[in-house]
C-alpha positions, -999 to 999 in steps of 0.1 A, spaced: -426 477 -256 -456 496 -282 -471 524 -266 -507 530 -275 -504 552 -299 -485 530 -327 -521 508 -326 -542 539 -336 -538 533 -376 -548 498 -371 -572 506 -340 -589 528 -368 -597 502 -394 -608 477 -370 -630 505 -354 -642 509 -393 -647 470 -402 -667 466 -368 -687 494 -373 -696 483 -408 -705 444 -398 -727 458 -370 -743 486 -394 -752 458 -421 -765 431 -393 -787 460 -382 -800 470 -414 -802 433 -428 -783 438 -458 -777 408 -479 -740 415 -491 -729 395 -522 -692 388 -507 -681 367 -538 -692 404 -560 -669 422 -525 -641 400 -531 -636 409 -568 -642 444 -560 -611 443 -537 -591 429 -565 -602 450 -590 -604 483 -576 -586 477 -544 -558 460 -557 -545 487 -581 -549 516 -557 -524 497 -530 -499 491 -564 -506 528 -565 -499 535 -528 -465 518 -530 -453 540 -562 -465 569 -544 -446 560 -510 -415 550 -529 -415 583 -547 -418 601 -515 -456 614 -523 -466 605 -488 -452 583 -456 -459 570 -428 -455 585 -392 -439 552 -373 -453 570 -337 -488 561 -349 -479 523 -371 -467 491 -352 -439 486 -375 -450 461 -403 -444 470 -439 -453 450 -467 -441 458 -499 -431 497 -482 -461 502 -471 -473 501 -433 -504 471 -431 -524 491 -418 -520 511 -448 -535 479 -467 -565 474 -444 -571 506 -451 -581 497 -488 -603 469 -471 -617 489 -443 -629 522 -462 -645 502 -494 -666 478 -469 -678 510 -450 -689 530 -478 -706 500 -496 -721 489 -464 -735 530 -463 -747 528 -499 -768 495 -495 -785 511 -464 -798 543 -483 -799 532 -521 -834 531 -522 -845 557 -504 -844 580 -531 -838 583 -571 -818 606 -591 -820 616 -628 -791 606 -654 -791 642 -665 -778 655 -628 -756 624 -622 -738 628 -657 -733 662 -651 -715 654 -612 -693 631 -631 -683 656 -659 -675 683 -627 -652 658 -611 -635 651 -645 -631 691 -655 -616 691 -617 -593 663 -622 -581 680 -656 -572 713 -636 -556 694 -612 -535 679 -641 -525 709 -662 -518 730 -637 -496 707 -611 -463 722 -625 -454 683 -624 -459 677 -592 -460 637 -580 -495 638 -562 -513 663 -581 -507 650 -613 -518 614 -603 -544 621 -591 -560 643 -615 -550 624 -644 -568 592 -629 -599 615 -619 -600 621 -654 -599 586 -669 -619 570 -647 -645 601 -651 -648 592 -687 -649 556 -682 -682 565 -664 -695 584 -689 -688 560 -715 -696 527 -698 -722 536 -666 -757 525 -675 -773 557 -663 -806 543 -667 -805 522 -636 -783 521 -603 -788 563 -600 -806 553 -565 -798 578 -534 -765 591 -552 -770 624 -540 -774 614 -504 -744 594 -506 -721 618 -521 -727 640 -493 -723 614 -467 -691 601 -483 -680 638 -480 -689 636 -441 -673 603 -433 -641 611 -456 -634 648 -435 -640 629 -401 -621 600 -409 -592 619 -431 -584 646 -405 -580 617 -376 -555 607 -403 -540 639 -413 -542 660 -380 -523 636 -356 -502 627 -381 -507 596 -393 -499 597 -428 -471 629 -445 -471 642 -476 -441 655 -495 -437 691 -498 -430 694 -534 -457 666 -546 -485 683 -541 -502 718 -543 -502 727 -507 -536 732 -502 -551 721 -475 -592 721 -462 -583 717 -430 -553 692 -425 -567 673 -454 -545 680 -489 -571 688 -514 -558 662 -536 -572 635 -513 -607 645 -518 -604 633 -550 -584 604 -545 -611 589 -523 -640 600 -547 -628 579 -572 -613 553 -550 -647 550 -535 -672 553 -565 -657 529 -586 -655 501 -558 -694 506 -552 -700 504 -590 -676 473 -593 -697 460 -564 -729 463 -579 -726 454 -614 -708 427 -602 -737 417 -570 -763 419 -602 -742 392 -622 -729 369 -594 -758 346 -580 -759 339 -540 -782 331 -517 -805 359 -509 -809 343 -474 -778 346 -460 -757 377 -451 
């Protein structure tokens, strides 16, 4: 017989999707979900192929006190909702505050070239560690893909805010994760830093993980027509 506990990962991303459907009913958001499909294949997709290199290679695991037991692939299911769960959240956040204020190109250029010189530290000075150097190295590629390829000129609309609420939602939700634990890391794949329970690597991981799915998401909401009347 399950105890409780082994439901909390999944009780978690339920909690999350819930949340999310009730937030966007309230606000009335009119969510393309054709443009939140592709994101998921896009961006989600590659991040779970990432997921099970990284638990193959004994980056990180699972703690089975806190998982009901069902892998796919390696990886725990609830480790896959969790690449559905989070994106929907943080999109469903963005939508509510994107136009309550805007933000100049020169500021939002410069927060993406930060991010990248983090990512490149992160990278050269891993010592070949697993986690690190993944992560850094795909902070950096993706941080030039936005400088090359982001039309700064639109879509800079309550970034700022965002950012900082993304930062709020990911400690909250991350040490749950972290603290318990749900999820271990390997000792020798990453640096050993820690804010809290939270490896410092992760901040990053879910900066980029989350940023590109929202920019996905909206290029792809301004090129896929649906009915503006239905949510």
């Amino acid at each position: 017989m399950q105890s409780l506990t082994e439901f909390f990962y999944l009780f978690f991303n339920l909690g999350a999707v819930f949340f999310a459907f009730a937030l966007s009913k309230k606000a009335k958001l009119k969510i393309n979900y054709i443009a939140l499909f592709c994101s998921y294949v896009l961006i989600s997709l590659p991040f779970i192929v990432w997921d099970i290199w990284a638990v193959s290679s004994g980056h990180w695991w699972f703690n089975q006190d806190y998982v009901i037991g069902l892998n796919i692939l390696g990886i725990a299911i609830e480790e896959i909702m969790f690449f559905v769960s989070v994106p929907y959240v943080m999109t469903v956040i963005y939508l509510c505050i994107r136009s309550t204020a805007l933000l100049g190109s020169l500021a939002t250029r410069a927060l993406i070239v930060i991010i990248g010189l983090i990512g490149l530290v992160f990278t050269v000075y891993s010592e070949q560690r697993g986690y690190t150097n993944a992560v850094g190295l795909a902070t950096i590629l993706i941080s030039i893909g936005f400088l090359f390829f982001y039309d700064f000129s639109r879509a800079v609309v309550g970034l700022w805010k965002f950012q900082l609420l993304l930062l709020a939602v990911f400690i909250v939700a991350n040490s749950f994760l972290t603290a318990l634990p749900i999820i271990e890391y390997g000792q020798y794949e990453f640096i050993g830093f820690r804010i809290g329970t939270i490896p410092v690597e992760d901040f990053l991981f879910n900066f980029i993980l989350i940023n590109t799915f929202i920019t996905v998401y909206m290029s792809l909401s301004q090129s896929i027509k649906f009915d503006q009347r239905k949510n």
